[in-house]
C-alpha positions as CSV (number, residue, x, y, z in Angstrom):
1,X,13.1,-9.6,-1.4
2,X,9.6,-7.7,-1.5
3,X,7.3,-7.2,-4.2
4,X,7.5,-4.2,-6.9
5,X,4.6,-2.9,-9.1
6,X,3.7,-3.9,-12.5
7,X,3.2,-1.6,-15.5
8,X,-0.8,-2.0,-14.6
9,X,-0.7,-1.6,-11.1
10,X,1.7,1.2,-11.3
11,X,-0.9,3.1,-14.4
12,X,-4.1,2.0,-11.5
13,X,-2.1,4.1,-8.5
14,X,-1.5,6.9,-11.0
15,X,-4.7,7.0,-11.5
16,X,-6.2,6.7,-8.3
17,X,-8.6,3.4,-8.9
18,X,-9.5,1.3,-11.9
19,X,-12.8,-0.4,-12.9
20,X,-13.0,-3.7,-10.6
21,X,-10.7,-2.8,-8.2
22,X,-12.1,-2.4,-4.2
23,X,-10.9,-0.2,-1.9
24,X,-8.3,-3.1,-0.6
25,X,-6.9,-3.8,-3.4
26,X,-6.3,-0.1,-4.3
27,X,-4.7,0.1,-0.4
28,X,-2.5,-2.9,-0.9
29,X,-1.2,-1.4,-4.1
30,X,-0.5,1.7,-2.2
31,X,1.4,0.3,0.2
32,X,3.9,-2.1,-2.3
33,X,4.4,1.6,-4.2
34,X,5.3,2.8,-1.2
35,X,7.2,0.1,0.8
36,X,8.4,-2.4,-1.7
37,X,10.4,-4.0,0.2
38,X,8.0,-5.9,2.3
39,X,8.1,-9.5,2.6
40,X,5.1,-10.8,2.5
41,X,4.1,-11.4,6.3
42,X,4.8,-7.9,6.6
43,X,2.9,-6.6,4.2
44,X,0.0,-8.7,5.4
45,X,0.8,-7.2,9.1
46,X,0.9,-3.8,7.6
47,X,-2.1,-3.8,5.6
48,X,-4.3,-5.4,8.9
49,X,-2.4,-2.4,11.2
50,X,-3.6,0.7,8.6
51,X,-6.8,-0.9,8.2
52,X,-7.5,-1.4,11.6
53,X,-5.9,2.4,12.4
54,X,-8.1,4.2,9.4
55,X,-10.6,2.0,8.7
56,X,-12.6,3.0,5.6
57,X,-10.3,6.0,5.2
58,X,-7.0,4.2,5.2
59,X,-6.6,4.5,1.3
60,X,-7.0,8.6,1.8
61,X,-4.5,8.3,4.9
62,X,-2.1,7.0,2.7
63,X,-2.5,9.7,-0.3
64,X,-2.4,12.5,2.1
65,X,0.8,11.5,3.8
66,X,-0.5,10.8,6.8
67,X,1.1,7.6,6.8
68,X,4.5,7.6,6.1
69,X,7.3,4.8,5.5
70,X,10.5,5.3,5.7
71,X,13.6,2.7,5.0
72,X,15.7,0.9,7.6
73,X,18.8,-0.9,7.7
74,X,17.9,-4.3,8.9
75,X,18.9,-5.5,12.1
């Protein structure tokens, strides 16, 4: 379960944006690179929490590590 990037949305986080793409979709990108395992309320919940946290600087929170993820074993 969880979602994975596609060749295009992997090449658009490489490169750090593409043409048409906001700020939210660039942070939602980031997080499914960096947590794919999400389901989809959770990445929902997480995308609301960092945006709420960072604001307008959430996309640069997550480049520069000061978000991190880490794996867990379900419980």
């Amino acid at each position: 379960m969880g979602y994975v990037l596609a060749d295009k949305g992997k090449t658009i986080v490489r490169k750090g944006g593409a043409d048409g793409q906001s700020d939210d979709d660039l942070l939602l990108l980031e997080i499914v690179k960096r947590a794919p395992a999400l389901s989809k309320e959770d990445l929902q919940s997480c995308f609301v929490a960092i945006r709420m946290e960072y604001g307008t600087d959430a996309l640069d929170a997550i480049r520069s590590n000061h978000i991190h993820f880490e794996e867990r074993k379900p419980q």
